[in-house]
C-alpha positions in Angstrom: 0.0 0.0 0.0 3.1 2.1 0.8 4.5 1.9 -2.4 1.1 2.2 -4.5 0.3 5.8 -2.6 3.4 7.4 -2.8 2.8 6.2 -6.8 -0.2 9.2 -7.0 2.1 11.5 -4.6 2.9 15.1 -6.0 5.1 15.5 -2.6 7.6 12.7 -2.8 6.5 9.1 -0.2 3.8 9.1 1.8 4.9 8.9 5.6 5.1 5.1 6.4 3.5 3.6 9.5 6.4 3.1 11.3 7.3 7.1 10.8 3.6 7.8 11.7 3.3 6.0 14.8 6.6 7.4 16.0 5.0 11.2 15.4 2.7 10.2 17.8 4.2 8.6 20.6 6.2 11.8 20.7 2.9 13.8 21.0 1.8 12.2 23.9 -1.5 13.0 23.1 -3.2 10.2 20.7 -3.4 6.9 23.0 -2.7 3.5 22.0 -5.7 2.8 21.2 -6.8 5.7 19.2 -3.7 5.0 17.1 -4.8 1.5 16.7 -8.3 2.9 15.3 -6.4 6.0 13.2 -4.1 3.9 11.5 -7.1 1.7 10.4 -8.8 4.6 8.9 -5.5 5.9 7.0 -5.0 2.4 5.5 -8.7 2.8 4.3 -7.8 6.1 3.3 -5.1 4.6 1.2 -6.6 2.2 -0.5 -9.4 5.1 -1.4 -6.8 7.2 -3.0 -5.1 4.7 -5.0 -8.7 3.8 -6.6 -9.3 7.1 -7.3 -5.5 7.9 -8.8 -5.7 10.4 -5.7 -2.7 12.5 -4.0 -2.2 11.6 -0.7 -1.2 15.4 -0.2 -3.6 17.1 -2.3 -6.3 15.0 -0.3 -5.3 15.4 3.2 -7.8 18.2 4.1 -11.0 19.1 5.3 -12.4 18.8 1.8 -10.5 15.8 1.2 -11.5 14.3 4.3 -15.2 14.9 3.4 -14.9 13.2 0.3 -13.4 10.4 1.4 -16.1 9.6 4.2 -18.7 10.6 2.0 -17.6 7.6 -0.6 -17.1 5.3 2.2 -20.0 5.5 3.9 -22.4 5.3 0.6 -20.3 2.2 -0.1 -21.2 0.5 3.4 -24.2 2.2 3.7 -23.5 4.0 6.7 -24.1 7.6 8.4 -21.0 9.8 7.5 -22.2 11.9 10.5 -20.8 8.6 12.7 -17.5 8.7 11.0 -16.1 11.6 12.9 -13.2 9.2 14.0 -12.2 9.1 10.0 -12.1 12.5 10.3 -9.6 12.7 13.3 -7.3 9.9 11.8 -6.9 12.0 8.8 -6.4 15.0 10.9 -3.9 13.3 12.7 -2.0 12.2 9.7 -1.7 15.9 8.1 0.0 16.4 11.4 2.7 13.5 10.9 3.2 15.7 7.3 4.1 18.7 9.0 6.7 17.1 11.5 8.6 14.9 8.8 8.5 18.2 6.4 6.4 17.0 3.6 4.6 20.7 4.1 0.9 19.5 4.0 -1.5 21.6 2.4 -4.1 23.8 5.5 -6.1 21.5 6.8 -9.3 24.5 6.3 -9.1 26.8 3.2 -8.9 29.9 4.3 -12.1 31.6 4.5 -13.6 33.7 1.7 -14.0 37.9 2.3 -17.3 38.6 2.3 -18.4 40.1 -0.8 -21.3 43.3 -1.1 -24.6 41.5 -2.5 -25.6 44.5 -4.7 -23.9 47.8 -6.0 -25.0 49.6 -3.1 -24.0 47.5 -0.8 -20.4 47.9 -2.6 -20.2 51.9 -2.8 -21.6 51.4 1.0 -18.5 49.2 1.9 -16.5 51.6 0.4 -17.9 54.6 1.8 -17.1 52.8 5.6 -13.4 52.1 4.8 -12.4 55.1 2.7 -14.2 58.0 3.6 -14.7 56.4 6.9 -12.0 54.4 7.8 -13.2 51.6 9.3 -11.6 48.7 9.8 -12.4 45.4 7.7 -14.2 43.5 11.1 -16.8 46.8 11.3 -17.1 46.6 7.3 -18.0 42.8 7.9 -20.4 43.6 10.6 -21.9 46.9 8.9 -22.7 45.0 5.9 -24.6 42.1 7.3 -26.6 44.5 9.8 -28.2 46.2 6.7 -28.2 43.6 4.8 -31.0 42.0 7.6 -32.4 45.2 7.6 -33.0 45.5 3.6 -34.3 41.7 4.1 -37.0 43.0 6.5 -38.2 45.8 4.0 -38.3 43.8 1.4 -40.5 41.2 3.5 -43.0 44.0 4.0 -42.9 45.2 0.5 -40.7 48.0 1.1 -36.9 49.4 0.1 -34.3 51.5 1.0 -35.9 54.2 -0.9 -39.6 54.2 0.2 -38.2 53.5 3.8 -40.0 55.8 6.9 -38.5 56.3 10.4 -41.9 54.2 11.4 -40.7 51.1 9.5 -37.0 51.6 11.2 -38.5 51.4 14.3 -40.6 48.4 14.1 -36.9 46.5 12.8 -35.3 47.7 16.2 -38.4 46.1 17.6 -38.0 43.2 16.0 -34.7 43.2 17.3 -35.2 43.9 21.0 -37.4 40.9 21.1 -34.0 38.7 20.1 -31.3 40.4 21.1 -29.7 42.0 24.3 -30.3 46.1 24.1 -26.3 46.4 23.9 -26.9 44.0 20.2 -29.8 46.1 19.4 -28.0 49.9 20.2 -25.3 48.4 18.0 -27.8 47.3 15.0 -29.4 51.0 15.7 -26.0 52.5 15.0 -25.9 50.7 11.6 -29.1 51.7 10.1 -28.0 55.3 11.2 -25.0 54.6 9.5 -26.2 53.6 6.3 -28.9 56.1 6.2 -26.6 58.9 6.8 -24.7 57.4 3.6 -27.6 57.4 1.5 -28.4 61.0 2.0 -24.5 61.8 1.8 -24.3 60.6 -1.6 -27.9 62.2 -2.8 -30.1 58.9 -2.4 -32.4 60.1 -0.2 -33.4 63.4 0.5 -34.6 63.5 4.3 -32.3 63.3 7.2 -33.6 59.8 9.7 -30.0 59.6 11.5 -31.3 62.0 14.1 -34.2 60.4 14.8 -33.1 56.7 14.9 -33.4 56.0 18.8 -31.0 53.5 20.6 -31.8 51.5 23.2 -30.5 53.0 26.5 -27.4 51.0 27.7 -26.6 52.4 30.8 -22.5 51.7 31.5 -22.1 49.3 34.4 -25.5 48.4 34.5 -24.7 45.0 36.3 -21.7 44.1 38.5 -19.3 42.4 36.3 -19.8 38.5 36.9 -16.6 37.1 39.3 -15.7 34.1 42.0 -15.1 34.5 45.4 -11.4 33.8 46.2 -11.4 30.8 47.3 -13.8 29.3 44.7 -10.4 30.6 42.4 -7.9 28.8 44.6 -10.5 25.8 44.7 -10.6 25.9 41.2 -6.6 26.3 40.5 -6.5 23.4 43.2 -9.1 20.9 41.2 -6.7 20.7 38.1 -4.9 17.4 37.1 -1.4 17.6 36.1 -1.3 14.4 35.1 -1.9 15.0 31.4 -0.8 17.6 28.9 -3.9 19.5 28.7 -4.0 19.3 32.4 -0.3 21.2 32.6 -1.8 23.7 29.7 -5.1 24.3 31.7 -3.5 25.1 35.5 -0.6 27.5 33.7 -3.2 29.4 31.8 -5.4 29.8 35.1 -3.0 30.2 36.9 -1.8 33.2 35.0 -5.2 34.9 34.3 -6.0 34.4 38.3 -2.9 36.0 38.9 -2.6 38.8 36.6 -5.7 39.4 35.9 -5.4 38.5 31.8 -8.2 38.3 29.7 -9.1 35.1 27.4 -7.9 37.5 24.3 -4.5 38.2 26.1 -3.8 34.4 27.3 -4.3 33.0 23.3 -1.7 35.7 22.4 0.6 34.8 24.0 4.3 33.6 21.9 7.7 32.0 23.0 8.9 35.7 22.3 6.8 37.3 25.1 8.5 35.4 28.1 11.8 36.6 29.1 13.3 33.6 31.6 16.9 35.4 31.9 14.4 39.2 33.1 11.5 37.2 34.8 9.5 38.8 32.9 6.5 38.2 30.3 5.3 41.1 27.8 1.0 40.9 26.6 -0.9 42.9 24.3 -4.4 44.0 25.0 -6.4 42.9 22.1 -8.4 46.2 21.9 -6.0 48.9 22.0 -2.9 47.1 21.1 -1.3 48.6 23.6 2.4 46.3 25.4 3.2 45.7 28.7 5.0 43.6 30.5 4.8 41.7 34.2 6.7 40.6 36.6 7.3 36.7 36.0 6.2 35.2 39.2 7.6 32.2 40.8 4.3 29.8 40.7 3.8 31.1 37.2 7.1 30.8 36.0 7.0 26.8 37.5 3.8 26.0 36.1 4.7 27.7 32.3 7.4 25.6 32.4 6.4 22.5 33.7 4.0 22.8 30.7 7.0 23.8 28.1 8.4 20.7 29.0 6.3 18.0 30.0 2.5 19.3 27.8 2.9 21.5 24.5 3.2 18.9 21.8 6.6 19.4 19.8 7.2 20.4 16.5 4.2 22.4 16.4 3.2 24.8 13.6 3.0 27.9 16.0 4.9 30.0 18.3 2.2 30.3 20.3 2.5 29.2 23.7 -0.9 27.3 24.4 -2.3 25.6 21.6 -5.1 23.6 20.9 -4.2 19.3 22.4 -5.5 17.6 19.0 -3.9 17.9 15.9 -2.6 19.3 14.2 -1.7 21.4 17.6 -2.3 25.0 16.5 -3.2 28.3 18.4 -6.4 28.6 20.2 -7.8 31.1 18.2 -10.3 32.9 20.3 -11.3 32.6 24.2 -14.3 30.0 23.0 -11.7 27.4 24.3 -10.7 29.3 27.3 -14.5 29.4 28.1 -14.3 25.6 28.5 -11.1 24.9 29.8 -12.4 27.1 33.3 -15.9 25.4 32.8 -14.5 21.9 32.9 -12.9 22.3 36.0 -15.0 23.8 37.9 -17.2 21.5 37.6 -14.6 19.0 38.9 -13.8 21.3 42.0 -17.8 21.8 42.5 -18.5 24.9 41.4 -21.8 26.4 40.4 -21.4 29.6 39.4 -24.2 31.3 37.3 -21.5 32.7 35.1 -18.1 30.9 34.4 -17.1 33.1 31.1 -13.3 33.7 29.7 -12.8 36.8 31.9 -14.5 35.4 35.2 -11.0 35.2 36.6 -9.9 39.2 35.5 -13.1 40.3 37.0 -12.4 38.0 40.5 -9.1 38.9 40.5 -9.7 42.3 40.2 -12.4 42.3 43.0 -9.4 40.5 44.9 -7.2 43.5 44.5 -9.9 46.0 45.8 -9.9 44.2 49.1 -6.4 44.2 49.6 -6.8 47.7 49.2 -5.2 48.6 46.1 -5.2 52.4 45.2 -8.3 52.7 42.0 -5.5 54.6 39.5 -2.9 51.8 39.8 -5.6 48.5 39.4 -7.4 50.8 36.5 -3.9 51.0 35.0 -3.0 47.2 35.4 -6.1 46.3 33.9 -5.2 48.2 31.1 -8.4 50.6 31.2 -8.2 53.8 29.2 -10.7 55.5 32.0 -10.2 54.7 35.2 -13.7 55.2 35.9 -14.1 51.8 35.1 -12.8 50.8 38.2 -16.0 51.5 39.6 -17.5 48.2 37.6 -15.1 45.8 40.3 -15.8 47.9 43.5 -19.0 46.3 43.1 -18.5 42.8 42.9 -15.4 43.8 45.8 -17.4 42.0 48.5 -15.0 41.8 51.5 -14.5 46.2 51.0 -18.1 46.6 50.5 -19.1 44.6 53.6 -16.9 46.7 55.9 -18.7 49.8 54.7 -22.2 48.2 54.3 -25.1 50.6 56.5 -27.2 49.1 59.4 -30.4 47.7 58.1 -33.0 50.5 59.2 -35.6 49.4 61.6 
């Protein structure tokens, strides 16, 4: 079978089975008996490609992978949907590609730019990054707000150009009855937007931007959602380090509990950013952009490390310090994964918080500092808030501070 793939290979041989199952001892990650399963489903794999007059390269992705169960499973007569496991093997072998250097081809095809439906949509795109300048995520977003909004007028036999301030309102009505008021204030800035371009650029002839009412969003409305401090250390204590993903889960925790990082700065973290020689560790804050760096504490140092060492898979295709524990190993990409990583355990440590999101520990840690009496200015500047009126969110939720200067109940 060896010899027969590497026959249809545009890349030079195909890794062999030996070379495979050596990649993957090294991970420590894929257990015996998943390999025993995974290899299985590459030699199936195989003999699919060599039917077909297939590359093994040019097939080992997501498309590929599809194509492959799809044929397999109308074959057998089986459910693709219950051949997820064909779809890990094959993920795990584009991983084995990248560690012997047969440069496999992205696993996902990088995703399309969204295009403007209609030539107003385009000159509207335009008019938001040019005249503008807003960045390509707000384009994004700005499109697909009014292009829902043109799909409601045009459900009610309406358009852009017949469109009233009464027919505006009942969408933002709509939307209030799905989305929270801080969505719907944001959708309301849209349509004012957009309207505001049409009569800019002689489409319309009556000014609505004034008129187009938000939903009140008062700032700090609710105390931001945090643990009390020993639910933290409970939840830092409940963590296994008996696996890789265990060693990757306490030094992340660890670290946001202790510095207060958000999801967005943990995931952004690179090999670059720690300084073992200074003690020191440099993060980005993903809305401003704006550096700093921290002090490299003991604890955190020990648990990075032990992670360095004994968790992060080698050879992976990312500088990034935590990465995803499946193949093939790459960044975390957003703070979704963070989200379950502090879920997971605290469950295991008992915890039944109403609200266990990826900044649960900046907001408790934060609420931590308060008590200890930390001066407003200097936490508002650690959290990396450009008003240090924002403080005022985690004297809230500062329970230990707030109980010292609580009034008697009046009789």
């Amino acid at each position: 079978m060896q010899s027969q793939t590497a026959e249809f290979s545009d890349k030079g041989e195909a890794p062999s089975v030996q070379q495979i199952v050596d990649v993957w001892r090294k991970d420590l990650v894929i257990r015996d008996s998943s390999a025993r399963q995974y290899l299985q489903w590459i030699r199936r794999f195989r003999a699919y490609l060599f039917l077909h007059k297939r590359s093994e390269h040019a097939e080992l992705t997501q498309e590929g992978a599809r194509r492959f169960i799809a044929s397999y499973a109308d074959r057998r007569g089986l459910d693709p949907k219950r051949l997820e496991n064909s779809r890990s093997a094959l993920y795990a072998l584009s991983r084995v590609y990248h560690v012997v250097g047969l440069d496999p081809l992205p696993w996902r095809a990088a995703p399309k730019e969204p295009q403007p439906q209609s030539p107003l949509l385009e000159d509207y795109a335009h008019h938001l990054s040019h005249r503008r300048g807003n960045p390509p995520t707000t384009v994004h977003k700005r499109l697909a707000q009014i292009g829902q909004f043109l799909e409601h007028l045009g459900a009610g036999g309406e358009g852009w150009r017949t469109a009233t301030l009464i027919d505006i309102d009942a969408y933002l009505v709509a939307c209030a009855d799905r989305y929270a008021p801080s969505t719907v204030a944001d959708i309301a800035g849209g349509v004012r937007s957009f309207v505001r371009f049409l009569l800019s650029t002689g489409r319309i002839s009556v000014d609505l931007g004034d008129a187009i009412i938000s939903p009140v969003h008062r700032k700090y409305e609710r105390p931001r959602r945090s643990l009390a401090w020993e639910d933290v250390q409970r939840l830092l204590r409940a963590i296994s380090t008996d696996s890789p993903s265990g060693l990757r889960d306490r030094a992340i925790l660890l670290m946001m509990s202790t510095y207060g990082l958000g999801g967005g700065e943990v995931i952004r973290l690179q090999f670059q950013d720690v300084d073992w020689e200074a003690s020191t560790i440099k993060a980005v804050r993903p809305k401003t952009g704006v550096a700093f760096t921290l002090p490299l504490l003991p604890a955190v140092a020990k648990a990075l490390a032990h992670y360095l060492r004994g968790g992060r898979p080698r050879d992976t295709p990312t500088r990034h310090l935590f990465v995803a524990m499946r193949t093939p190993f790459g960044p975390l990409g957003s703070s979704g994964p963070i989200r379950h990583i502090i879920v997971k355990h605290a469950k295991a440590a008992g915890i039944t918080a109403p609200y266990l999101g990826a900044h649960v520990l900046r907001h408790s840690n934060a609420a931590r500092q308060v008590d200890l009496g930390i001066r407003p200015r200097v936490l508002s500047d650690l959290l990396g808030h450009s008003d240090s009126e924002s403080i005022s969110a985690y004297v809230r939720i500062a329970t230990e501070t707030l109980r010292d200067v609580s009034l008697p109940v009046p009789r």
